[in-house]
PDB file of N, CA, C and O in Angstrom:
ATOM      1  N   UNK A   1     -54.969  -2.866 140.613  1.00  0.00           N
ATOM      2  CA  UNK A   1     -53.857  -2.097 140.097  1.00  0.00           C
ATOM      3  C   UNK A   1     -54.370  -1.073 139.081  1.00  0.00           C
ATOM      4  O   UNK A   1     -55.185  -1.527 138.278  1.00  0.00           O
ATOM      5  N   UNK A   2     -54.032   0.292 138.954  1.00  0.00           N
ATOM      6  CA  UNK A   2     -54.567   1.246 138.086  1.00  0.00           C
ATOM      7  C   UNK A   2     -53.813   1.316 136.750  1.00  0.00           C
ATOM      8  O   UNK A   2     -52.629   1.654 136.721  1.00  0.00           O
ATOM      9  N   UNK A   3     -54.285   1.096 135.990  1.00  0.00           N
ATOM     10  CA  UNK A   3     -53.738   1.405 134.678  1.00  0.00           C
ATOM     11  C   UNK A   3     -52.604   2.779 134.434  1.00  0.00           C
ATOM     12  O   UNK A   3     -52.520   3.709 135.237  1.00  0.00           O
ATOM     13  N   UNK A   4     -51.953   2.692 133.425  1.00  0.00           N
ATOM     14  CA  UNK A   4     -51.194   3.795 133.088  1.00  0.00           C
ATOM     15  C   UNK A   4     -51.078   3.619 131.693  1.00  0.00           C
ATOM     16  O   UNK A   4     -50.846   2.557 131.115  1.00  0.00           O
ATOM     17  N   UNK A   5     -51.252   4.713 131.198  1.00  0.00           N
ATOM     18  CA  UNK A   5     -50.702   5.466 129.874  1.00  0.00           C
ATOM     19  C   UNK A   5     -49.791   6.030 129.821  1.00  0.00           C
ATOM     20  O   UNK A   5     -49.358   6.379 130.919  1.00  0.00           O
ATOM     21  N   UNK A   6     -49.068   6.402 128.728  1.00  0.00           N
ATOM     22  CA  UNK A   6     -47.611   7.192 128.314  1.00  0.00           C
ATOM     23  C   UNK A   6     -47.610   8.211 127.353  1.00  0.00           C
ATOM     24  O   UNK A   6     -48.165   7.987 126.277  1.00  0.00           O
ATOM     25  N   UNK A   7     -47.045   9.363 127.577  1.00  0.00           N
ATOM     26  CA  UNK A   7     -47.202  10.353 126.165  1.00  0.00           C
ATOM     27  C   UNK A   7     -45.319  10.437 126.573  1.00  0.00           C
ATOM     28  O   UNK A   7     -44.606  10.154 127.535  1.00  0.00           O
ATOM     29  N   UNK A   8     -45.161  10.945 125.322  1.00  0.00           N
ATOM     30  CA  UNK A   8     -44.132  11.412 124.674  1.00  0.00           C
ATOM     31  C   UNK A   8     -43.767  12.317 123.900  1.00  0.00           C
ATOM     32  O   UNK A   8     -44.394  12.447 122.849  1.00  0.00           O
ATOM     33  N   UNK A   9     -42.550  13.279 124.218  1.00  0.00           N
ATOM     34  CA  UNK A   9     -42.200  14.052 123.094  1.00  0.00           C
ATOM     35  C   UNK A   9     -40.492  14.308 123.276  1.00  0.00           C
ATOM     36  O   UNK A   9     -39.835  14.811 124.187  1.00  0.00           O
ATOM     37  N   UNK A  10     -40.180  13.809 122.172  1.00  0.00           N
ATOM     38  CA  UNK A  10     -38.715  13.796 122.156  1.00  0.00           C
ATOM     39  C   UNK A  10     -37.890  12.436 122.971  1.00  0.00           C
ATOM     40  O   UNK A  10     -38.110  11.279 122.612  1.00  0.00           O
ATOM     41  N   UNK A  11     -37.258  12.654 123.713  1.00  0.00           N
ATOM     42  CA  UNK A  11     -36.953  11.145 124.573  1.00  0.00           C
ATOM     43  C   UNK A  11     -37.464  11.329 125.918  1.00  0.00           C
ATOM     44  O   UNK A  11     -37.250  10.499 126.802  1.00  0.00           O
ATOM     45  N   UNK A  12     -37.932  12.073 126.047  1.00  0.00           N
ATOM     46  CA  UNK A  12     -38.526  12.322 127.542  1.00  0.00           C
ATOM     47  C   UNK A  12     -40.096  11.511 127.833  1.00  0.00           C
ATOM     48  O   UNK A  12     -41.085  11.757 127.143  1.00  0.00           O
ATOM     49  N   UNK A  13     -40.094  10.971 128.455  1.00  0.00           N
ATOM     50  CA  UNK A  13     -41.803   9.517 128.655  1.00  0.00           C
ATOM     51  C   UNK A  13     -42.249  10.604 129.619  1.00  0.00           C
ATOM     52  O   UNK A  13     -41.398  11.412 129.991  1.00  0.00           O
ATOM     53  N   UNK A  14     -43.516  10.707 130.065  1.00  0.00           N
ATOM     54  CA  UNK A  14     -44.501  10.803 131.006  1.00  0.00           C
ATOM     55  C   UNK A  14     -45.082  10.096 131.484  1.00  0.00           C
ATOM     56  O   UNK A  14     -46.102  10.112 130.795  1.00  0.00           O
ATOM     57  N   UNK A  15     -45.288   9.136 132.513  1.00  0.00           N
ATOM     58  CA  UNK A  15     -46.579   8.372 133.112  1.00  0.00           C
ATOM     59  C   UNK A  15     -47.777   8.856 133.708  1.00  0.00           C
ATOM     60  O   UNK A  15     -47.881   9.730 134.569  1.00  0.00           O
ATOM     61  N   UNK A  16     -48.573   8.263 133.216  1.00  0.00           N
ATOM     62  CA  UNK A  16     -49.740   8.984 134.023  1.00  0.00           C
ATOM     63  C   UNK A  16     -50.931   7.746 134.362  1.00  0.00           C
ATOM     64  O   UNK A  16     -50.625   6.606 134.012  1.00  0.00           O
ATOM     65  N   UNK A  17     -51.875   7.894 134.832  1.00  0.00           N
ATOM     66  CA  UNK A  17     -52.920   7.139 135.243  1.00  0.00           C
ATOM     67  C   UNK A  17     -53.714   7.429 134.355  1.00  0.00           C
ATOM     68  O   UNK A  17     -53.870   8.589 133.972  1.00  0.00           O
ATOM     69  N   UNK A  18     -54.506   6.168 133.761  1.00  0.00           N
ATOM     70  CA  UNK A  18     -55.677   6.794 132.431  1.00  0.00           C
ATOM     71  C   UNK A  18     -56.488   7.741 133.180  1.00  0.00           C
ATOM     72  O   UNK A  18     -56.936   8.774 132.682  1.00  0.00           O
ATOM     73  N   UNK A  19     -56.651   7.419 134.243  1.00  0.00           N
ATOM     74  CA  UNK A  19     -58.257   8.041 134.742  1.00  0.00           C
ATOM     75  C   UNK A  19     -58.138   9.547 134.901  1.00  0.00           C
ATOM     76  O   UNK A  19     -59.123  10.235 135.170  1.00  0.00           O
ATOM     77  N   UNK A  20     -56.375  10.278 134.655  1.00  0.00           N
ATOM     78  CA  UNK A  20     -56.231  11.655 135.104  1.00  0.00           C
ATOM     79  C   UNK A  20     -55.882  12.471 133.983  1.00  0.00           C
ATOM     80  O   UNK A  20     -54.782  12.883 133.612  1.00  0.00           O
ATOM     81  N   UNK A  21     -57.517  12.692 133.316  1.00  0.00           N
ATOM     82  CA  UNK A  21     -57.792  13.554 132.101  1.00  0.00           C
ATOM     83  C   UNK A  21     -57.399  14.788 131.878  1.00  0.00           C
ATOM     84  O   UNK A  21     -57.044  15.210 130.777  1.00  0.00           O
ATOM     85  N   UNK A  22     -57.460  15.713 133.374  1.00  0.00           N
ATOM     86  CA  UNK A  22     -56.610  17.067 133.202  1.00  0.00           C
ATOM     87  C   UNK A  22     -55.297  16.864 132.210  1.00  0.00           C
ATOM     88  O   UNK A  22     -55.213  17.052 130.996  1.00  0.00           O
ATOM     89  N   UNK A  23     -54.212  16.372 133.250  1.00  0.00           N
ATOM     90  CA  UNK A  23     -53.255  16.484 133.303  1.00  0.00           C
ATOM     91  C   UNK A  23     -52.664  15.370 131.612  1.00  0.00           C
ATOM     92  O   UNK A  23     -51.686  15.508 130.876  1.00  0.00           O
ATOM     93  N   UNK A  24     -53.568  14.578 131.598  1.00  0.00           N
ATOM     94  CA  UNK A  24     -53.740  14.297 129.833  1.00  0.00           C
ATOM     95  C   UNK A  24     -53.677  15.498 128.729  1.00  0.00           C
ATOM     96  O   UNK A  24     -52.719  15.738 127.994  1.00  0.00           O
ATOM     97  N   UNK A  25     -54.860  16.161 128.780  1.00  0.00           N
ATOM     98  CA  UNK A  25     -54.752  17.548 128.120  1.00  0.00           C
ATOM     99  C   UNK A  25     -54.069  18.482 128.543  1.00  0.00           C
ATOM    100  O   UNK A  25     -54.114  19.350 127.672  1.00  0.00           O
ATOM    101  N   UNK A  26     -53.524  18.782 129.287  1.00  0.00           N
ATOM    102  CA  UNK A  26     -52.026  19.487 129.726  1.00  0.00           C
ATOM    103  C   UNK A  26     -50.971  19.335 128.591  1.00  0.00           C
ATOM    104  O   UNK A  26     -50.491  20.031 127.696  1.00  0.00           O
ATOM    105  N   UNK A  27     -50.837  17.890 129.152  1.00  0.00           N
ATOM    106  CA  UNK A  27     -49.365  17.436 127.822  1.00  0.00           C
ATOM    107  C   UNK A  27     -49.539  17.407 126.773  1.00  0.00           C
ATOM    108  O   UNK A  27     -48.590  17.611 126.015  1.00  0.00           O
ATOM    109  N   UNK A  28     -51.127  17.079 126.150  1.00  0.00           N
ATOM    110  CA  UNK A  28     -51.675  17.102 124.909  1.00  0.00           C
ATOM    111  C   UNK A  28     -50.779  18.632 124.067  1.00  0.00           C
ATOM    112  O   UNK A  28     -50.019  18.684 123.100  1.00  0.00           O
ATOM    113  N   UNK A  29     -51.236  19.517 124.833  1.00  0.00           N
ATOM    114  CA  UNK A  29     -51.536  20.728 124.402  1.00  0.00           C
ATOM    115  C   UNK A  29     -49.779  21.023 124.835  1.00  0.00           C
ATOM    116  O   UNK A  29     -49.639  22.159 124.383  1.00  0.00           O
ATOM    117  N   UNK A  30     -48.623  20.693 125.349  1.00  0.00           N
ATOM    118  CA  UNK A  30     -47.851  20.505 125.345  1.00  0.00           C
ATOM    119  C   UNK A  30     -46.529  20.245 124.196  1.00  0.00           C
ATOM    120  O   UNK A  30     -45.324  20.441 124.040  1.00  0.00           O
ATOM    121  N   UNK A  31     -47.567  19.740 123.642  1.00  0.00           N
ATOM    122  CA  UNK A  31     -46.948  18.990 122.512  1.00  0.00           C
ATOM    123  C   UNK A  31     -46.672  17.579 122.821  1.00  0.00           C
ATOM    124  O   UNK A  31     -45.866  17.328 121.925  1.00  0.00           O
ATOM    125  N   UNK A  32     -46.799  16.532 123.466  1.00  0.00           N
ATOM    126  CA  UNK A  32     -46.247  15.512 123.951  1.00  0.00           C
ATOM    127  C   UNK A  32     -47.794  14.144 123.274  1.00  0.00           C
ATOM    128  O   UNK A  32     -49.023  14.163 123.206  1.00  0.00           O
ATOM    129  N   UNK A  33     -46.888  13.361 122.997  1.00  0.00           N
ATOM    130  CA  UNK A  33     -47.802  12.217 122.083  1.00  0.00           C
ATOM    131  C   UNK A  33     -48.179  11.219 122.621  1.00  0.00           C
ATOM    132  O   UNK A  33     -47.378  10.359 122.987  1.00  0.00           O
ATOM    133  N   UNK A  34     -49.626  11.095 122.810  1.00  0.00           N
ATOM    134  CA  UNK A  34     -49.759   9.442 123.554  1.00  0.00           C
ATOM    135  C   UNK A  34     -49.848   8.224 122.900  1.00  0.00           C
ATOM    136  O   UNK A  34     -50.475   7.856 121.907  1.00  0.00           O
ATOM    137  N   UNK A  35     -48.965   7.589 123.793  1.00  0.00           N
ATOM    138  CA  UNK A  35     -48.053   6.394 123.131  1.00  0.00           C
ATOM    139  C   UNK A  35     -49.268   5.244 123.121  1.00  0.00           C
ATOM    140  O   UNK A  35     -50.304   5.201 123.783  1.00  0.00           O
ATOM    141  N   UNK A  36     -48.837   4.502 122.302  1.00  0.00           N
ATOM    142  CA  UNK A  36     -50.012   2.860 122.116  1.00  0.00           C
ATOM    143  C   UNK A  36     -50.444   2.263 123.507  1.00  0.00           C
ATOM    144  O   UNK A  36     -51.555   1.990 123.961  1.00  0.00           O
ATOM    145  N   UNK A  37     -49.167   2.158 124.026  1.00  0.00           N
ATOM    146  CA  UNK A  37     -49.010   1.173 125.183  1.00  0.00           C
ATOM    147  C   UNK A  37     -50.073   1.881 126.109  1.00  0.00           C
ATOM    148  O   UNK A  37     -50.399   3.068 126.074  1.00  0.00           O
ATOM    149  N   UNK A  38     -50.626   0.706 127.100  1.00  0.00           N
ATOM    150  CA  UNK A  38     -51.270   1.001 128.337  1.00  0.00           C
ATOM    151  C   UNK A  38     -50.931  -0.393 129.213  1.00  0.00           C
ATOM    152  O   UNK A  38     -50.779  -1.472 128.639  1.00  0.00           O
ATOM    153  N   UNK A  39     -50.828  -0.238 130.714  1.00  0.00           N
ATOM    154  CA  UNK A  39     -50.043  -1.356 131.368  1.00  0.00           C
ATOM    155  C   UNK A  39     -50.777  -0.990 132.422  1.00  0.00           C
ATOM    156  O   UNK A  39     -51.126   0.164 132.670  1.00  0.00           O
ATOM    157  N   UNK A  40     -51.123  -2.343 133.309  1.00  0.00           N
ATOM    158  CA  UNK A  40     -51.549  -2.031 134.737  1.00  0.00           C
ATOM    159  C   UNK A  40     -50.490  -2.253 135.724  1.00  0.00           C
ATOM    160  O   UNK A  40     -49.930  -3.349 135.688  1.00  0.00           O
ATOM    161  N   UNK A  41     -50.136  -1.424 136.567  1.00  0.00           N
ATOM    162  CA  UNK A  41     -48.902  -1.991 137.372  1.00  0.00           C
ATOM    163  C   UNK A  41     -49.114  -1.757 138.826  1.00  0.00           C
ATOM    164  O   UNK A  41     -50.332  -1.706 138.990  1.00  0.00           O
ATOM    165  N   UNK A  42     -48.515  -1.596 139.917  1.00  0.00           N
ATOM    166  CA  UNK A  42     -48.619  -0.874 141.070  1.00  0.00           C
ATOM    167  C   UNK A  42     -48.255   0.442 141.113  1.00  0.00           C
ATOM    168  O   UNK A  42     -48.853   1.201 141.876  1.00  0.00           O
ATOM    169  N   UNK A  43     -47.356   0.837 140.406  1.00  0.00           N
ATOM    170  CA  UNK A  43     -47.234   2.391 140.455  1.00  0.00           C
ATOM    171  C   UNK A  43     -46.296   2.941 139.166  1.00  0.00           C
ATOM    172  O   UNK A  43     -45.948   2.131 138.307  1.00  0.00           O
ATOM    173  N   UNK A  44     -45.948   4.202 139.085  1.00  0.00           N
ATOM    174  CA  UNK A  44     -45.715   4.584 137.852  1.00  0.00           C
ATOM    175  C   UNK A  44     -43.792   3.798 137.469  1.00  0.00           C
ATOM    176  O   UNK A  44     -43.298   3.345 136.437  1.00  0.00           O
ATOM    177  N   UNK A  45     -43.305   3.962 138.719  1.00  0.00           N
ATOM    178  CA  UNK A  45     -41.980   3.344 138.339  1.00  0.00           C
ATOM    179  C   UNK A  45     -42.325   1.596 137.279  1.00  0.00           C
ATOM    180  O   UNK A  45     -42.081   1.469 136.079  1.00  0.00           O
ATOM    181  N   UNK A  46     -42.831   0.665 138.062  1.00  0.00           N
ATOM    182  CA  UNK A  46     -43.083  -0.260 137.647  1.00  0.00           C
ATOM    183  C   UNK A  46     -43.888  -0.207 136.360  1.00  0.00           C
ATOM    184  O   UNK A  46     -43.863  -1.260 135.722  1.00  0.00           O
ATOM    185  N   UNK A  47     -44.529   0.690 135.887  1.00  0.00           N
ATOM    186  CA  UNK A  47     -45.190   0.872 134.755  1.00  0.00           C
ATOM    187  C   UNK A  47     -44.015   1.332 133.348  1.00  0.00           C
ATOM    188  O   UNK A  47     -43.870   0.783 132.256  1.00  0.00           O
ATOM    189  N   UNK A  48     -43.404   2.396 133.867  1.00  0.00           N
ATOM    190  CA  UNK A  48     -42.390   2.911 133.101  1.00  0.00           C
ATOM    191  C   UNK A  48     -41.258   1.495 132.607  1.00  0.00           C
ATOM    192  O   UNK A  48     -40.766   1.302 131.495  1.00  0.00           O
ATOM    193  N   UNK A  49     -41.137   0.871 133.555  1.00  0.00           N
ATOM    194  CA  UNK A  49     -40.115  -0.680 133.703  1.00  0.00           C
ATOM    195  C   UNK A  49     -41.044  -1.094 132.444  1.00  0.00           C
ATOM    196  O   UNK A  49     -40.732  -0.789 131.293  1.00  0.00           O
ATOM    197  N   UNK A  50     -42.253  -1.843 132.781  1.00  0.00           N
ATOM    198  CA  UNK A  50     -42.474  -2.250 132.063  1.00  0.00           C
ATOM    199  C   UNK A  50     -42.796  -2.072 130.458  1.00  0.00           C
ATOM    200  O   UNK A  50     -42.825  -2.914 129.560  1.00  0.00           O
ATOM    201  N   UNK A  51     -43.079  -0.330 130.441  1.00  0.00           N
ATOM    202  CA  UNK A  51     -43.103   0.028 128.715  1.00  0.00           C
ATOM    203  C   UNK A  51     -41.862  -0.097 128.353  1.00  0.00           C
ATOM    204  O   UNK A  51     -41.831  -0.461 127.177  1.00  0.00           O
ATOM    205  N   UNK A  52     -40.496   0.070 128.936  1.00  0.00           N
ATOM    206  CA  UNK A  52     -38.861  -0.339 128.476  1.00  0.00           C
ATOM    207  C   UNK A  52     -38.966  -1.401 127.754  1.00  0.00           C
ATOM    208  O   UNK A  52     -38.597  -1.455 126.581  1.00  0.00           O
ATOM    209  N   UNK A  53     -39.811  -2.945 128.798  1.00  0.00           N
ATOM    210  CA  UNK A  53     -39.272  -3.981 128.267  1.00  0.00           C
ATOM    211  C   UNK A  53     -40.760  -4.423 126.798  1.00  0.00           C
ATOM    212  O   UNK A  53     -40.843  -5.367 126.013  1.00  0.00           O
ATOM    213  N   UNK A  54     -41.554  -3.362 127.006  1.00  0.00           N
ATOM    214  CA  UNK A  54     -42.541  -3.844 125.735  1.00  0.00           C
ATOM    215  C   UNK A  54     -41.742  -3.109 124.480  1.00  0.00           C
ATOM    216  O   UNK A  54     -41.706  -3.645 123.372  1.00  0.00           O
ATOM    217  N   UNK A  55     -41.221  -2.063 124.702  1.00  0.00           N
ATOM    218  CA  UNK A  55     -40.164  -1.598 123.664  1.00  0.00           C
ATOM    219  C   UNK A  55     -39.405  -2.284 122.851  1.00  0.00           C
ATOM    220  O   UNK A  55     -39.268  -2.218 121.629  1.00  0.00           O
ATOM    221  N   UNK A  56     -38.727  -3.221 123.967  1.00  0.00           N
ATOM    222  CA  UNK A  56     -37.289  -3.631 123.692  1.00  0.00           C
ATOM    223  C   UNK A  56     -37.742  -4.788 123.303  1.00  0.00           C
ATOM    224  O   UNK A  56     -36.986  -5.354 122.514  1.00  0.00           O
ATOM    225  N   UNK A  57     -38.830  -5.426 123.602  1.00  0.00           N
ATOM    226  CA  UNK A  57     -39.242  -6.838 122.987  1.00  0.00           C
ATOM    227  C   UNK A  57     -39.792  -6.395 121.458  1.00  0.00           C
ATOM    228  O   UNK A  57     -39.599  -7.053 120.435  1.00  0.00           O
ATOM    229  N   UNK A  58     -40.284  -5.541 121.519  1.00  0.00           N
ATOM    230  CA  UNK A  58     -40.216  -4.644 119.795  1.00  0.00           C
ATOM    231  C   UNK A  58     -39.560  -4.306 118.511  1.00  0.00           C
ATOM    232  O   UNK A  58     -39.689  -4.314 117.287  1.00  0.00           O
ATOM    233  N   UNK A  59     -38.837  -4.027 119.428  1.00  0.00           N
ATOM    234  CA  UNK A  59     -36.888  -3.743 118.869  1.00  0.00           C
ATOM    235  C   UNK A  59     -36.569  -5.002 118.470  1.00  0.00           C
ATOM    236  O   UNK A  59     -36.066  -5.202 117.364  1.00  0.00           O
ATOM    237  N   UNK A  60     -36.839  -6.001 119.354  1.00  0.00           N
ATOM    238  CA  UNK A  60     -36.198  -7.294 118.824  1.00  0.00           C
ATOM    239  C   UNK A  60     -37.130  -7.697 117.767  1.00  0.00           C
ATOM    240  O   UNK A  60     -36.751  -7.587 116.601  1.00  0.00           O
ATOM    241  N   UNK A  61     -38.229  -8.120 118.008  1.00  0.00           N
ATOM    242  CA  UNK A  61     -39.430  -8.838 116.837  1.00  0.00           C
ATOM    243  C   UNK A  61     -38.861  -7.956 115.800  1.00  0.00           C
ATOM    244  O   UNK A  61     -38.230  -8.505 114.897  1.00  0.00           O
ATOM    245  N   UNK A  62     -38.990  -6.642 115.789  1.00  0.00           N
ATOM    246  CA  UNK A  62     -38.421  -5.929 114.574  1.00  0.00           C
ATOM    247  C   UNK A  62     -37.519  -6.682 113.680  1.00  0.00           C
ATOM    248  O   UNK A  62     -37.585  -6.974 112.486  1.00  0.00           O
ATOM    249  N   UNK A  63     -36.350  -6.990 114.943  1.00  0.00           N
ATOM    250  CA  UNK A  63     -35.278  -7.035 114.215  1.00  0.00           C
ATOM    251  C   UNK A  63     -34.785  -8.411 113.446  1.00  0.00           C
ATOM    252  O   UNK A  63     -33.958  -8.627 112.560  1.00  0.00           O
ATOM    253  N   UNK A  64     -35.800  -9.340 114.304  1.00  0.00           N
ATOM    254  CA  UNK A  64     -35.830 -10.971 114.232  1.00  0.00           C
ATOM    255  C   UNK A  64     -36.623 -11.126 113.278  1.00  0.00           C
ATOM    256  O   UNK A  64     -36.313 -12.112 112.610  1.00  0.00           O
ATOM    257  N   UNK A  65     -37.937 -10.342 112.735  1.00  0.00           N
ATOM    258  CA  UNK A  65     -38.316 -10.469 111.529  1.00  0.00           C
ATOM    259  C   UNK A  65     -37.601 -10.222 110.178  1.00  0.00           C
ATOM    260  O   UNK A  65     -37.530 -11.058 109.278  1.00  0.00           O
ATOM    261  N   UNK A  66     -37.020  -8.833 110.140  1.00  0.00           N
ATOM    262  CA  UNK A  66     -35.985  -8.417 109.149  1.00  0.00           C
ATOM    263  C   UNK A  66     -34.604  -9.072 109.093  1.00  0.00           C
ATOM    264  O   UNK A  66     -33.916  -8.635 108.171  1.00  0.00           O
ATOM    265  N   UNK A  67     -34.004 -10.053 109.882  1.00  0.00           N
ATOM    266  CA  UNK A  67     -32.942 -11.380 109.960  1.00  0.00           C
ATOM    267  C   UNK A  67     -33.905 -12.422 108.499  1.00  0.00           C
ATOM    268  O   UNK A  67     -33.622 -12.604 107.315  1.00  0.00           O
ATOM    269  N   UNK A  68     -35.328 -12.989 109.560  1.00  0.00           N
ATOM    270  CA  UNK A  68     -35.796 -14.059 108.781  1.00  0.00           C
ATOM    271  C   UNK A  68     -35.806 -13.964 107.278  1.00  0.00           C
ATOM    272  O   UNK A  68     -35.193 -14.701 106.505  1.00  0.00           O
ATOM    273  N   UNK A  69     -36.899 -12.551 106.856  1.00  0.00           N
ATOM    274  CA  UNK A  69     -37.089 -12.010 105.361  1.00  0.00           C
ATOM    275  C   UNK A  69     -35.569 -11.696 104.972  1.00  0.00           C
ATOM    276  O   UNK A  69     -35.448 -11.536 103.758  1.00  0.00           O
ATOM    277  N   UNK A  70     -34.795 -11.613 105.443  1.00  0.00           N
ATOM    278  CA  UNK A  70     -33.240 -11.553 104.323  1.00  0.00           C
ATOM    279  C   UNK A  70     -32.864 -13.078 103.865  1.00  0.00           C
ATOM    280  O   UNK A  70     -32.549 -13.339 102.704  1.00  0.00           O
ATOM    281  N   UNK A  71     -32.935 -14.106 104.961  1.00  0.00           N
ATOM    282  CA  UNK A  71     -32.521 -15.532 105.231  1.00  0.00           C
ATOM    283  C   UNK A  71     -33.420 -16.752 104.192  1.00  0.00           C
ATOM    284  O   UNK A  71     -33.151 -17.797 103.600  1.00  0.00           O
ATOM    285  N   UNK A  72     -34.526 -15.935 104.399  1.00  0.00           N
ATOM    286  CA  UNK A  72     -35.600 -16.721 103.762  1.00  0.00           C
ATOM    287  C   UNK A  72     -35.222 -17.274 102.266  1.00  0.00           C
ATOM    288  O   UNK A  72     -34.871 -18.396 101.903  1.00  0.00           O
ATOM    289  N   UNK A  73     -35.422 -16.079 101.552  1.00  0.00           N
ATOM    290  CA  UNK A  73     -35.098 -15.938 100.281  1.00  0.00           C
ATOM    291  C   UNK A  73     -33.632 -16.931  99.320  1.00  0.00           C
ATOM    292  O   UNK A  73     -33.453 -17.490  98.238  1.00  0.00           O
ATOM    293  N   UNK A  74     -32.800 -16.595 100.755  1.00  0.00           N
ATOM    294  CA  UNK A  74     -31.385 -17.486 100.221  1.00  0.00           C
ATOM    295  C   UNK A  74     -31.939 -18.872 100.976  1.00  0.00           C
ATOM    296  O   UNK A  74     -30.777 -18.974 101.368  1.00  0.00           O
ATOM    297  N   UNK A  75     -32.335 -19.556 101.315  1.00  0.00           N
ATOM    298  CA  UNK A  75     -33.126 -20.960 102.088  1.00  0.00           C
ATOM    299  C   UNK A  75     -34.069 -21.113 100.390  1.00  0.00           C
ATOM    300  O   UNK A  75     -33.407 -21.902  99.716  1.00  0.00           O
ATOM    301  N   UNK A  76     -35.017 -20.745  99.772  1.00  0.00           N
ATOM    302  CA  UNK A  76     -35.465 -21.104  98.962  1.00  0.00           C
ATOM    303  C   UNK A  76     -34.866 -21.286  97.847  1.00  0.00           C
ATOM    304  O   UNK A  76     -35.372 -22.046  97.020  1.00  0.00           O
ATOM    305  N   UNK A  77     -33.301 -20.434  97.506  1.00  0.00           N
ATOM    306  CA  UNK A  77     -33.037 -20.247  96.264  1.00  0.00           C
ATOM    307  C   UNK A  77     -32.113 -22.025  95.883  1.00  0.00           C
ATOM    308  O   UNK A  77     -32.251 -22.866  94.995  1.00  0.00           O
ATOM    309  N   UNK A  78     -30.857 -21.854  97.576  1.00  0.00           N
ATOM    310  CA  UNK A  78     -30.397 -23.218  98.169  1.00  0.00           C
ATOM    311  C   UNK A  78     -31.548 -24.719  98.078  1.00  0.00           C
ATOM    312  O   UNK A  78     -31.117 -25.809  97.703  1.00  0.00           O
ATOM    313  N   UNK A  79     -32.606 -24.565  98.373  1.00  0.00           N
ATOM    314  CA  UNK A  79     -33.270 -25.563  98.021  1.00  0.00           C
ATOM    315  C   UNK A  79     -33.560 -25.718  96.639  1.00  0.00           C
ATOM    316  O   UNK A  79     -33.629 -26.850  96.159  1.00  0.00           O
ATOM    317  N   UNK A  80     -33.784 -24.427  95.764  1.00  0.00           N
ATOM    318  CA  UNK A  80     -34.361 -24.976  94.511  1.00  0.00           C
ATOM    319  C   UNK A  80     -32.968 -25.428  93.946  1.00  0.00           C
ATOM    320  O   UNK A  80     -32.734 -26.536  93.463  1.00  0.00           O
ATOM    321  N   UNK A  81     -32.336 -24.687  94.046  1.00  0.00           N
ATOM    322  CA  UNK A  81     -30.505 -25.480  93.351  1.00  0.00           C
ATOM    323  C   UNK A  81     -30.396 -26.831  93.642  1.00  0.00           C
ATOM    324  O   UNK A  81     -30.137 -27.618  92.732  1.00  0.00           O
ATOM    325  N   UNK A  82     -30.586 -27.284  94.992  1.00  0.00           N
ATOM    326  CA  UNK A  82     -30.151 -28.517  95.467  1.00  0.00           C
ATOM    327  C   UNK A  82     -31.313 -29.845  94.827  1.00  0.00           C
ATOM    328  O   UNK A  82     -30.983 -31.020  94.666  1.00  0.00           O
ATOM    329  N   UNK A  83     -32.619 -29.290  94.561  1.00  0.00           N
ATOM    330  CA  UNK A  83     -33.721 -29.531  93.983  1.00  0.00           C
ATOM    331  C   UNK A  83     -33.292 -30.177  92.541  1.00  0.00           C
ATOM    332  O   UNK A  83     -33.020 -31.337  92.235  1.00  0.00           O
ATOM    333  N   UNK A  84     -33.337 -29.036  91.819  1.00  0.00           N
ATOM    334  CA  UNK A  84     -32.598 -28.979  90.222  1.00  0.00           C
ATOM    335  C   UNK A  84     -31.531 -30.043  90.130  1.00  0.00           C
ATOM    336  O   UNK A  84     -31.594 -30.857  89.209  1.00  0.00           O
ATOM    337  N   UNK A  85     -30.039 -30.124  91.484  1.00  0.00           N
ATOM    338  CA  UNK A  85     -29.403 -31.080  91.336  1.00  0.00           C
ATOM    339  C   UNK A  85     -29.525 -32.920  91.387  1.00  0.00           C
ATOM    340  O   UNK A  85     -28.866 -33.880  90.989  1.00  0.00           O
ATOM    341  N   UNK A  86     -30.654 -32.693  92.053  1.00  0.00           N
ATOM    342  CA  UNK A  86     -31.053 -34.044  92.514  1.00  0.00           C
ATOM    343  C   UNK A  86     -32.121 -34.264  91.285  1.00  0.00           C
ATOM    344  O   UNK A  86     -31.967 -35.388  90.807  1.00  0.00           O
ATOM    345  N   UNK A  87     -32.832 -33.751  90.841  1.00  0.00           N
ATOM    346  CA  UNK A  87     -33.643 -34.305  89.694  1.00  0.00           C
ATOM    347  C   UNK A  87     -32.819 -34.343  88.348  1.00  0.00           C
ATOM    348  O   UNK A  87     -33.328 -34.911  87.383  1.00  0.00           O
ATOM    349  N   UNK A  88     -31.540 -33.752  88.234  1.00  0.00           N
ATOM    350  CA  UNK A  88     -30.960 -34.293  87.133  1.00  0.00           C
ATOM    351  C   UNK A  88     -30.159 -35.240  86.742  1.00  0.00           C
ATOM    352  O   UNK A  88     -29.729 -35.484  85.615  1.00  0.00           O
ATOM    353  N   UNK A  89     -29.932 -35.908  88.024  1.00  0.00           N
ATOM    354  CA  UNK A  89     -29.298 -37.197  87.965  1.00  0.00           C
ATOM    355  C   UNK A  89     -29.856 -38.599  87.856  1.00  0.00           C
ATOM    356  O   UNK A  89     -29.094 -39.566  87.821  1.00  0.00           O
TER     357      UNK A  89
END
């Protein structure tokens, strides 16, 4: 299966095959940004599928981290209270 890379500019994706350097510096010079991701797939549809769902699993960790760090903080404060209550009796 051949690898693929992604550039970007604006909301518009490009797929391309790593190995097709022209057309790399084309978009370069385009203005268009190459993205982190690289995926091996069978062809560019299935590649594009799959940078959606490395996105969107992104989006979430994002968002499932910034849930925990708000949650956290009130979980420690609840324990030290409940802490404090039980050692003063």
């Amino acid at each position: 299966m051949p690898d693929y890379c992604f550039y970007k500019k604006g909301k518009q994706i490009v797929v391309l095959e790593r190995s097709d350097v022209d057309e790399a510096s084309q978009l370069t010079a385009q203005g268009y940004e190459k993205q982190f991701e690289e995926v091996s797939a069978t062809d560019e549809k299935h590649a594009l599928a799959r940078f959606a769902d490395i996105r969107r699993e992104k989006c979430i960790d994002h968002h499932n981290f910034f849930a925990g760090a708000g949650s956290l903080p009130l979980i420690g404060v609840l324990t030290a209270a409940a802490n404090y209550l039980f050692r003063k009796k």
